[in-house]
N, C-alpha and C positions, 0 to 999 in steps of 0.2 A: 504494500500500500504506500508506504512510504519512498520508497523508489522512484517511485511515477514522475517526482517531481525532483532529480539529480540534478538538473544541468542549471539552476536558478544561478544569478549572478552576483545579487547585491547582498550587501549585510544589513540586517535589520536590530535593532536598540529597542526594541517596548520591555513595557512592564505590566505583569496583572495587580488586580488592587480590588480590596474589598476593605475598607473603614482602615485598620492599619497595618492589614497583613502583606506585604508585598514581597514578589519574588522579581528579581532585578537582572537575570539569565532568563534573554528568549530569543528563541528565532524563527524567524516565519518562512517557513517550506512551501507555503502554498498562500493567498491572499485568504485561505477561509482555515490554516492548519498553524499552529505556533508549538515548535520543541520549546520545554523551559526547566528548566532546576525542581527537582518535587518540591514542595511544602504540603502541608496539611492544609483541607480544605474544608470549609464546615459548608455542609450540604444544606442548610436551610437559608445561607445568603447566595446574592446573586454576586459574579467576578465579573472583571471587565479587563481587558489587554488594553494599555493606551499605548500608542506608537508614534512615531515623529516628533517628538517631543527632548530636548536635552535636558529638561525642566520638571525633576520627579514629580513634583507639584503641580506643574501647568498643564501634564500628559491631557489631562480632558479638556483642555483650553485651547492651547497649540497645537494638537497634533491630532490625531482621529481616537473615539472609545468605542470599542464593540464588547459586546456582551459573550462571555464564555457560554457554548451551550454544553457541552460536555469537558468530565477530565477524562484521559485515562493513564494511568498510573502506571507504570515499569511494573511489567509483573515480577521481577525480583529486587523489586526497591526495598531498602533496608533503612530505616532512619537513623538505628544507633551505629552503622558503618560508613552510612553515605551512600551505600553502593546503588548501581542504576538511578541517580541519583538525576534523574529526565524524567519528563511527563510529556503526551501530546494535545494539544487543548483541540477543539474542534471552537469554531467563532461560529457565531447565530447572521452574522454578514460578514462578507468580503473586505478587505482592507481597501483603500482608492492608493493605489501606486504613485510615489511622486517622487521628482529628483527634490535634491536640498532647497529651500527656499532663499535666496538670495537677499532678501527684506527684512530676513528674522535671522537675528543670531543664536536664538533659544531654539529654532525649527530643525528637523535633518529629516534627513531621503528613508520612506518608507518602501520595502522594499524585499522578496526571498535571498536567502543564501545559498549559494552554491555547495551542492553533495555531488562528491567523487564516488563514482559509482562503487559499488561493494566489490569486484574483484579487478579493479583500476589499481595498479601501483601508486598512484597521487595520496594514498593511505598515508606512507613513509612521510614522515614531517621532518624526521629529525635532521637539527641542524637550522632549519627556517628559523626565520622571526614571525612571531604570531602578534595580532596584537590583542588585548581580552580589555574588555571594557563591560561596566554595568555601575549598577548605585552603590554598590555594598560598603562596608562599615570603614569608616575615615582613619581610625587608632582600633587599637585591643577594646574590647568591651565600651566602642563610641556609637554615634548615630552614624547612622546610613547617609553618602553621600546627597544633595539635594541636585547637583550638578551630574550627569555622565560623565563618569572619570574613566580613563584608559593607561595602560602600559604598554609597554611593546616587552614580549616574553622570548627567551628562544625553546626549543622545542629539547628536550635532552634527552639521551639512551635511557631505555626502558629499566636498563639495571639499575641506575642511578634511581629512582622513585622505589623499583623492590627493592633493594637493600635500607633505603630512609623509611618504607611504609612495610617491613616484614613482619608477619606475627608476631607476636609477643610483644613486638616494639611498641606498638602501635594498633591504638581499635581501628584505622582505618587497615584497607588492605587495597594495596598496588595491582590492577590486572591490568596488562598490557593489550589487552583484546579487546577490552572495552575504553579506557583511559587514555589520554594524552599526557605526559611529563611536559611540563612547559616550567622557566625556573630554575634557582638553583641555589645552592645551600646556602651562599649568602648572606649576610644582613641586610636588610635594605626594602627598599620598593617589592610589594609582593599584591597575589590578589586576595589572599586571608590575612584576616586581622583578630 
């Protein structure tokens, strides 16, 4: 299902949002389909994906709100590991596609990301510069950015993430078949706080 739609080109920045729960990882594979980060979702309110927007706050102002009509959840998402740690939203309408607005400095280009097909070589990253961008948390234990912040990452050998994320060490767990390594043991600039 998800296939269908590989060859897309642009990268897309929304965010869902219900009163203050938001998830700040999404990307739109399709103008009516969004990949995003799991969270929990309480099924008696309604969600919304706001997109085009650089402006956490202004996402229903500046940029387009659609209504989430369903979740569906990584069938082996695991909360206290991380793991499958993706959901696929389905939208109750289509996104309207636009390049970046030239008028608005808070406005950006709504828009799918491009998937390398599942048995395409373009898999291997390693060595690139990625860049990861989203809202998430500014310091350790601070608020969430209100601006779209970004870094540029490089992509690093899979052993390097098993050996830092191995059993025992660590509740998370390293799989190279699902996971990207981007980063590096460093201090510094990183996308977890």
């Amino acid at each position: 299902m998800w296939s269908k739609y590989k060859y897309k080109r642009w990268f897309q920045d929304c965010w869902w949002q219900e009163r203050y729960a938001r998830s700040s990882s999404m990307a739109s594979v399709h103008n009516c389909w969004i990949f995003a980060n799991t969270t929990h979702a309480n099924r008696k309110f309604k969600y919304y994906v706001s997109a085009g927007s650089l402006i956490r706050s202004k996402g229903h102002l500046i940029g387009q709100q659609i209504e989430i009509e369903k979740i569906f959840y990584h069938p082996k998402w695991n909360p206290i590991t991380l793991y499958a740690d993706i959901m696929l939203l389905k939208l109750t309408n289509p996104f309207q596609y636009r390049a970046s607005p030239h008028d608005n400095a808070e406005a950006t280009a709504i828009g799918p990301i491009c998937l390398p097909d599942i048995n395409s070589r373009e898999w291997n990253y390693r060595g690139e510069t990625t860049k990861v961008s989203g809202f998430g948390l500014t310091q350790h234990k601070g608020n969430q950015s209100e601006t779209l912040r970004f870094i540029h990452e490089k992509v690093v050998d899979d052993e390097l993430c098993e050996k830092r994320f191995c059993q025992g060490r660590s509740k998370y767990i390293y799989d190279r078949h699902t996971m990207l390594c981007v980063g590096s043991l460093k201090n510094g600039i990183s996308t977890c706080q």
